[in-house]
Structure formats: C-alpha cells, structure tokens
N, C-alpha and C positions, 0 to 999 in steps of 0.2 A: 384625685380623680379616680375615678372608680369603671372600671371595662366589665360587657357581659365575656364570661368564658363559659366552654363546655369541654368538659373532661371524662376520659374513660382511663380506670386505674385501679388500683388495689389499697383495700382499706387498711394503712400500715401500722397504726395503732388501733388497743383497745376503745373505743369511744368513752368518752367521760361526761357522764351528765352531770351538771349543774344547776342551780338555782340565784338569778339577782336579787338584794335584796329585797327590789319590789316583786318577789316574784317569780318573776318569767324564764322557765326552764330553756336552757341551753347545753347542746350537746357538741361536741368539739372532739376530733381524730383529726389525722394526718393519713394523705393520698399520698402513694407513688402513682404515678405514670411515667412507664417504660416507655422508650421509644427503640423499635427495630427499622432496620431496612434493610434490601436485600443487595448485596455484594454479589456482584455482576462475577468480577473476579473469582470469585470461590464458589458459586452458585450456591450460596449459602444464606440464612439470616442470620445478622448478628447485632450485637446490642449496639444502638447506639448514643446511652447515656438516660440517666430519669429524671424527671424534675419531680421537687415531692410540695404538695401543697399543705398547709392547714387550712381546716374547712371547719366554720361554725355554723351550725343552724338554731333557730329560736322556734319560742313557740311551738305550736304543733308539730312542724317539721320536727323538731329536737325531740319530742315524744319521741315520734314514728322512729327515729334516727336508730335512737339509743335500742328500743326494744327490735329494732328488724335489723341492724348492723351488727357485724362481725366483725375482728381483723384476719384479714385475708379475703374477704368476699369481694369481687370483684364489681365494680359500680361505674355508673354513669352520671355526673351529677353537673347542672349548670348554676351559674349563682356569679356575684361580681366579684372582680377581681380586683386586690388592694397590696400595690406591693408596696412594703414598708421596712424603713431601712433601720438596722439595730448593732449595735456596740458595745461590747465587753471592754474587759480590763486588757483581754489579750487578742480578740476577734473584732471583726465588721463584717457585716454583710447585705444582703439585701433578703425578706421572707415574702416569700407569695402567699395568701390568706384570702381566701374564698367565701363570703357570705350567702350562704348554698341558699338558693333558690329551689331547689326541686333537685330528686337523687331517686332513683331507682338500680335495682342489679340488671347484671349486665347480661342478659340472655345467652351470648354467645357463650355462655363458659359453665352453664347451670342450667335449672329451675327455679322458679322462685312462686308462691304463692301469696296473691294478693287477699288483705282481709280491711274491710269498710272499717275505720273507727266507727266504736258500738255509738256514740253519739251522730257521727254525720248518716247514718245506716239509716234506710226508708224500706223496712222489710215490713212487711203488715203485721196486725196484732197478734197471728196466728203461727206468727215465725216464718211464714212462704216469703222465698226468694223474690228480691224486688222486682223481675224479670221472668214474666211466666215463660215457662219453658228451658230454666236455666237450668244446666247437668251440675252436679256435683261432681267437682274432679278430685281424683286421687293424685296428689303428688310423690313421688318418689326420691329420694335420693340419691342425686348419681356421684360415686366417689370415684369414679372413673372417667375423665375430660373423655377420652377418645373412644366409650362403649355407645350401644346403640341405644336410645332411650326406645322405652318402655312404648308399645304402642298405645294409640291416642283415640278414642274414639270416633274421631272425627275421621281417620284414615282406614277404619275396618271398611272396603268394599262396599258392604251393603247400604250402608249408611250413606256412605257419601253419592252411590247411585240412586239410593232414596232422595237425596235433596236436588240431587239436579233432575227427579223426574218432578221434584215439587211435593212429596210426600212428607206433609209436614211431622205428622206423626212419627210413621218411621225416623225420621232423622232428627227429632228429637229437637225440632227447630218450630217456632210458630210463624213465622214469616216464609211463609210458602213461595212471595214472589223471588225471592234471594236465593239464586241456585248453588250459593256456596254460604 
C-alpha cells in the first residue's frame, strides 16, 4: 500500500544517477527531516529526533533531480510513501522510500533559480522571454542563513508606487490592472 507524504528536509546524500536497462534514468539520495519542538521547560528548541527517507525519482524528474540537487540543499518534495521491511545476517528493520512526485528547494533557508528544460521552453524564435514584460533577475548567493538578502526590484519604492498607481511601464509590469 502505497500513502501520498509531503516532506521538508535536507538532501543527506550525494544523488546518484542511474540508468534501467530499458532506459529510463533514475536518480536516488537520502532526506533527513529533523524534527524540533519547543520545550516550554527551558524556553528552548530542541531536537526531537529525524526520520531519514530514500527518495527515487524517474524520468524527467530524475534529470532535473540530479543536475539541480546538492547534499545539504535543503528541499521540499512530495511523492508516495512505501515502507518496506529488510533483513541482514545481523539487523531487521523497517525503510521508508519515497517515489518523489515533485521536489523543489525550500525558500526558507536560500534562493534558488528556476530554468525551463530547453525542450518544454516556448520562448520565441528570437529568444524573447515567453512572457512579455518579464525582468531578468540576478540571483545571489547567500552563504549566510541570517544576513539580509540583497534588495529585490520589486521592493525599490518607486517601482512598487508605479504599480499600484497602474504604471505599467514604470513597474516593469504589462498588466496594469494588477496593482501588485
């Protein structure tokens, strides 16, 4: 029997890409998800234990996986849940294994920039952005969890008074009725 789950965790291995015979590339690591809670007692957080998953993805996911995953990038990924019970010479135990549906990083903890596989991509022949009016953003990386990120265009004053008075130009927006 197979459950949907949704997890937030840390990528604890390097991902491993694969190939099946017939084929069809598969990428496979190993999630921790930490669990905290807060101890009333000590007005503290403190750990309280991790479950760690294997997660396989196929197909395209397993492209995307391999070439955008890290270990240690911190992720969000849902997909089914299969747990399955296994047996050494000197162990037993029970493995959690997640057939990942869909995974993205986890905002709270980064940046991340997203890029169209060049096949699904519908930019015109000219190379213009599939979305007139779209900015090109500058990503940065921030190696500091608790520094202030980088301002955003969207938050320079002028800009964003431009869009709620409707100024599409200025705000670099073509949708003039959408005041944000």
């Amino acid at each position: 029997m197979t459950d949907t789950i949704t997890i937030t965790g840390n990528v604890a291995t390097e991902p491993e890409h694969k190939r099946t015979p017939g084929g069809v590339p598969i990428t496979t690591f190993r999630v921790a998800s930490g669990q905290r809670r807060y101890d009333r007692t000590t007005n503290s957080w403190v750990d309280a234990g991790t479950n760690w998953f294997s997660v396989s993805t196929f197909r395209g996911l397993a492209e995307h996986a391999f070439h955008s995953l890290r270990k240690g990038d911190r992720v969000i990924l849902t997909g089914k849940l299969k747990l399955r019970q296994w047996e050494t010479d000197t162990k037993k135990g029970v493995s959690a294994d997640i057939d990942a549906d869909a995974i993205g990083h986890d905002l709270r903890f980064g940046v991340s920039r997203f890029e169209k596989d060049a096949a699904a991509s519908t930019s015109s022949e000219d190379g213009a952005p599939e979305h007139p009016g779209a900015t090109e953003w500058t990503v940065a990386t921030i190696t500091d969890a608790w520094a202030a990120p980088e301002a955003h265009p969207a938050d320079e004053p002028a800009l964003v008074g431009a869009a709620i008075a409707g100024d599409s130009a200025a705000s670099g927006r073509d949708d003039a009725d959408t005041p944000f």
